[in-house]
N, C-alpha and C positions, 0 to 999 in steps of 0.2 A: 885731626882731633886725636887726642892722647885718649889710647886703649883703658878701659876702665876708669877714666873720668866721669864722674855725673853728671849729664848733662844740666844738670841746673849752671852748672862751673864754667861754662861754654856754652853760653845761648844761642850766639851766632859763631860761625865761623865764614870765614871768606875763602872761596876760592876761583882760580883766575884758571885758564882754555885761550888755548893761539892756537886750537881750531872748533870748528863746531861741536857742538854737544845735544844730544835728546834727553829732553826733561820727559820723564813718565810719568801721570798719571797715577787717582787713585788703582792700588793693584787688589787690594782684599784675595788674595790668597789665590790668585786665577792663575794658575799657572800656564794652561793652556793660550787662554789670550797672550800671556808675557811668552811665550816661546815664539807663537805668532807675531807678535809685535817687531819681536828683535830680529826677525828673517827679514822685516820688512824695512828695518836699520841698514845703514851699513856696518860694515861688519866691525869695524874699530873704531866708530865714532865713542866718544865715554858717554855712560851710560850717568845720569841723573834721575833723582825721582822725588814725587811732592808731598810722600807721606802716604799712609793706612796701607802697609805693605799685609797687614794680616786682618783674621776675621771674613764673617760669611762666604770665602768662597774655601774650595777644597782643598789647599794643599797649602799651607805659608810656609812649611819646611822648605817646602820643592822651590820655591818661590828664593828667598833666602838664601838656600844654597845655588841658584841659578844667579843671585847677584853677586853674592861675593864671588862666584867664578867671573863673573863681568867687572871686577872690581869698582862694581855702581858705589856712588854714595851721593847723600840728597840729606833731607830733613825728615823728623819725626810728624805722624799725623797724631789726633788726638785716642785712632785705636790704636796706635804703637805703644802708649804711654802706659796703658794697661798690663800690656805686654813686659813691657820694659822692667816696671815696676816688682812684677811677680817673677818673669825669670831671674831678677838682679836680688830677688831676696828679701822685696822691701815690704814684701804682703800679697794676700790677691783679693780682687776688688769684684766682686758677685756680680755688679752691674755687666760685668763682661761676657754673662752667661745668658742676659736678657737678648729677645728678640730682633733689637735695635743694634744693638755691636755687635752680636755671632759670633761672639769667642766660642762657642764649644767647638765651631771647626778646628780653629788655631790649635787650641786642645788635643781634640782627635790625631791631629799631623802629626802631633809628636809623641803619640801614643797614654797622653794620658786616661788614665783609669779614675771612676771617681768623681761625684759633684759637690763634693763637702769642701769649706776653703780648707783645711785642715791637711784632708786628699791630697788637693790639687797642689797647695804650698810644695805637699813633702816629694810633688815629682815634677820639680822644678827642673832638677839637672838633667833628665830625659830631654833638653833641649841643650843641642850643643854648644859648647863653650863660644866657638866662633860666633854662633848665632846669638850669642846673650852680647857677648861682646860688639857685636855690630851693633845691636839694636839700642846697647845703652851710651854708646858712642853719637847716635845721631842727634843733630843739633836743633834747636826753636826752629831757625832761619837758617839762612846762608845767604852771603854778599859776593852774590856771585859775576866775573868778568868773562865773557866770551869772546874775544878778538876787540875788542875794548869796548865794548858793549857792556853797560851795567844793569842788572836786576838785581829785585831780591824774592828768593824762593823761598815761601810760606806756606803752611799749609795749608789754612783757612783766611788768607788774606789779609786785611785790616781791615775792622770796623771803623766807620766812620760814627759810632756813637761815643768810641773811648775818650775819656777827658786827656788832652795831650794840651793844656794849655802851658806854651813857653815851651815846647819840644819843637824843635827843627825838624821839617819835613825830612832832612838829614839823617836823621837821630831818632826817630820812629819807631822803626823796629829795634834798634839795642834800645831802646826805654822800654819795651812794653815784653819784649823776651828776657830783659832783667827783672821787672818790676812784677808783671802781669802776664807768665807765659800762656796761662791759660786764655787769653784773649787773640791769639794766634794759633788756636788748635782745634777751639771748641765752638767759635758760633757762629748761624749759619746766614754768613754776611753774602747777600747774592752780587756777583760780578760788576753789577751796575752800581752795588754799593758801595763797594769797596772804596778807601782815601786814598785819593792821587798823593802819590809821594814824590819822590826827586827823582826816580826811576819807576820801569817797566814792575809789576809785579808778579808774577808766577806762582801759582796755586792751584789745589784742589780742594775736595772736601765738599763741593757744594754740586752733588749730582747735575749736569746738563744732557741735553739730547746729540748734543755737539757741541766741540770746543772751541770757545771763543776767543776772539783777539780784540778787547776794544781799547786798545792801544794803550790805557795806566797799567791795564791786567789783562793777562792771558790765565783761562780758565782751564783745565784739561782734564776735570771728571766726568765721565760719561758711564760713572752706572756700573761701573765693572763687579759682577756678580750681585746685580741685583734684577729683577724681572726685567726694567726698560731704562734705559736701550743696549743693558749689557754686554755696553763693548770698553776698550781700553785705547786711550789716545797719547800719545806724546806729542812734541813740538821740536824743531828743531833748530835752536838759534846760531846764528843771531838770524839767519832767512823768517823764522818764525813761520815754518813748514808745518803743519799739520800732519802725523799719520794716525789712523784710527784702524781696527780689527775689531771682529767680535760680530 
């Protein structure tokens, strides 16, 4: 993905692995769990991830710069967007201060002062460049190939209420990350509901106790930085290995 492109411009992107790769889990800012997780990697498998890298848990700086050192890249969750939004200049959105999203950790990480939008706008560039630019880099989806293995890694799945009448199971996700990104970010479609597509699906977003495999979709939020069962899980495909910490 081209550096300071907007991701609306690249909804999906595609990328291909001729060897295995660990998709991570929601992270919310845990950087502890993610330190733990990646001991539990090996060590130069590429690093993936399924979105809500910030919010409620303590540290998304710490978190951020532990991935761009891993040279991870994955998709946007629907807390990233807020994120994205306000570091990139484009506003900041107050809902991100409610109890539900936990921005004011994100906030804190990077030192800002201040809970007026006004505030928080004007200490936007207290988050570094790298990090504005990571986060407005990540894409809706990704088309992603592992050893010729195909999924697509989403952040909140497909609802199976979307009107897709005349869209190719094919053609699913670039319809609705061009048309309707918001319906790949924001609702909370449980694993069972999810639409079978033409491939495996890969997501989070929608808290479990454990991560599931039921074969359209692999599910991998387990809670990270929330009371239960605050742990953090990846998958490792194409074995479709589970590891979980926390």
């Amino acid at each position: 993905v081209a550096i300071g492109v907007h991701p609306a411009r690249v909804p999906v992107v595609a990328r291909s692995f001729d060897q295995p790769v660990a998709v991570i889990g929601d992270i919310h800012g845990a950087i502890r769990h993610l330190e733990a997780l990646l001991r539990q990697l090996p060590a130069d498998i590429p690093i993936l991830f399924s979105g809500d890298l910030c919010d409620r848990g303590p540290d998304t700086r710490a978190v951020l710069d532990l991935l761009l050192s891993r040279r991870a890249t994955g998709v946007r969750g629907n807390h990233d967007e807020w994120f994205d939004d306000w570091a990139s200049g484009r506003g900041f959105d107050r809902f991100a201060l409610s109890m539900a999203m936990g921005g004011e950790f994100t906030l804190a990480s990077y030192g800002v002062e201040g809970r007026t939008a006004h505030a928080i706008e004007s200490q936007r560039e207290r988050v570094p460049l790298a990090h504005r630019q990571f986060i407005e880099s990540l894409p809706v989806a990704m088309d992603l190939d592992v050893m010729g293995e195909q999924y697509w890694l989403v952040h909140a799945g497909v609802p199976l209420t979307e009107s897709l009448r005349g869209v190719s199971r094919h053609d699913v996700v670039h319809h609705l990350a061009r048309t309707h990104r918001a319906a790949l970010l924001w609702p909370h479609t449980s694993p069972e509901d999810v639409l079978p597509l033409d491939r495996t699906i890969v997501m989070g977003h929608m808290p479990q106790r454990r991560p599931v495999d039921l074969g359209h979709v692999i599910a991998l939020d387990t809670g990270c930085s929330t009371t239960r069962p605050n742990q953090l899980s990846a998958v490792i495909l194409p074995e479709r290995r589970f590891v979980t910490v926390g």
